[in-house]
C-alpha positions in Angstrom: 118.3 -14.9 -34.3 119.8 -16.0 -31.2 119.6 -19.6 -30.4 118.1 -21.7 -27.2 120.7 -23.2 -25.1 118.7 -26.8 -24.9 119.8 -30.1 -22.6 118.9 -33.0 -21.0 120.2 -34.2 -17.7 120.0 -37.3 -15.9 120.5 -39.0 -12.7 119.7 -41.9 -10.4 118.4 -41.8 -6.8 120.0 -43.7 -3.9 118.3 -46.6 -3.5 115.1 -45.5 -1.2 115.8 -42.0 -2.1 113.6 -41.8 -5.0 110.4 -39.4 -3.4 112.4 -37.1 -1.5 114.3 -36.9 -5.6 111.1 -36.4 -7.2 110.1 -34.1 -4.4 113.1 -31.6 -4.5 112.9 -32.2 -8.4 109.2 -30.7 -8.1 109.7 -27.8 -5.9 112.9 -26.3 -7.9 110.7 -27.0 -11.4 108.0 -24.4 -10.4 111.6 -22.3 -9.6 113.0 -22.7 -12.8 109.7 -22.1 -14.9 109.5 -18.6 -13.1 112.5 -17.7 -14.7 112.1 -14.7 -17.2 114.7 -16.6 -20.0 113.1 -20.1 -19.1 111.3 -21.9 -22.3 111.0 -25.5 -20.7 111.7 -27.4 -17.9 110.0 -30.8 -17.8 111.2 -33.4 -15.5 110.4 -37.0 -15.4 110.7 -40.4 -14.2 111.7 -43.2 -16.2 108.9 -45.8 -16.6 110.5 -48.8 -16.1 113.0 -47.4 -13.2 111.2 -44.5 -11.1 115.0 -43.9 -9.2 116.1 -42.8 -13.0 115.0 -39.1 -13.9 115.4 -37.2 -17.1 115.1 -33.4 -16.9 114.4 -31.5 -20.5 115.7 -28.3 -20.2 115.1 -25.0 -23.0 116.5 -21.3 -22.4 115.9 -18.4 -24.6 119.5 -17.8 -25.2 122.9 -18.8 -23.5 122.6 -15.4 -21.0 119.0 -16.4 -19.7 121.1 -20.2 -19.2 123.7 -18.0 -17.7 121.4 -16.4 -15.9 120.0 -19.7 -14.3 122.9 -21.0 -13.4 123.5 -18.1 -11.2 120.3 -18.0 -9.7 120.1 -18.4 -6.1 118.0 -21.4 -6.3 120.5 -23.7 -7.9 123.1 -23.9 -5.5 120.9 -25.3 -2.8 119.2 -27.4 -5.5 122.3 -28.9 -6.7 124.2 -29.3 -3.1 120.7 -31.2 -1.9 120.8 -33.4 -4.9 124.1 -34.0 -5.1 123.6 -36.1 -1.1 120.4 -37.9 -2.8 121.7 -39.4 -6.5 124.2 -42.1 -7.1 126.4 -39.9 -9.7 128.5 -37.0 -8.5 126.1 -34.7 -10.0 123.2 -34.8 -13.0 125.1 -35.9 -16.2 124.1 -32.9 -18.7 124.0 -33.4 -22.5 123.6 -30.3 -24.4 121.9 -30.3 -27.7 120.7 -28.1 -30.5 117.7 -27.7 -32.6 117.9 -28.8 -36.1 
């Protein structure tokens, strides 16, 4: 059996910047979920600071996580949240199911 390519990201909004975050975050989720190898893609706020967001990520395999990363979505995505997040880009932290 193949495994799920599974992992977390996370970044932090400019200060002020959180919406417009939460808003791009929300519009390339429905994206993502379309995706024939997506499993999961659930992205949240942290509680106690709203400009810090988590992003749980699950693909069926690493070609349908290829296959995302190459989608035509991503690169606008990732160049819009690049200007809107403190860090360079989302810090990813890939995992596997035990």
């Amino acid at each position: 059996m193949t495994e799920p390519t599974i992992l977390h990201a996370v970044f932090t909004a400019r200060p002020g910047l959180g919406d417009r975050v939460a808003g791009l975050l929300a519009d390339f989720a429905a994206v993502v979920r379309a995706e024939e190898g997506n499993v999961v893609f659930d992205a949240s706020r942290l509680v106690e600071d709203p400009d810090r967001f988590f992003v749980y990520e699950v693909y069926r395999d690493a070609a349908a996580f290829q296959a995302h990363l190459a989608s035509p979505a991503g690169v606008p995505f990732n160049a819009a949240l690049q200007e809107l997040i403190v860090e360079p880009s989302s810090q990813l932290t890939f995992l596997r199911r035990i």
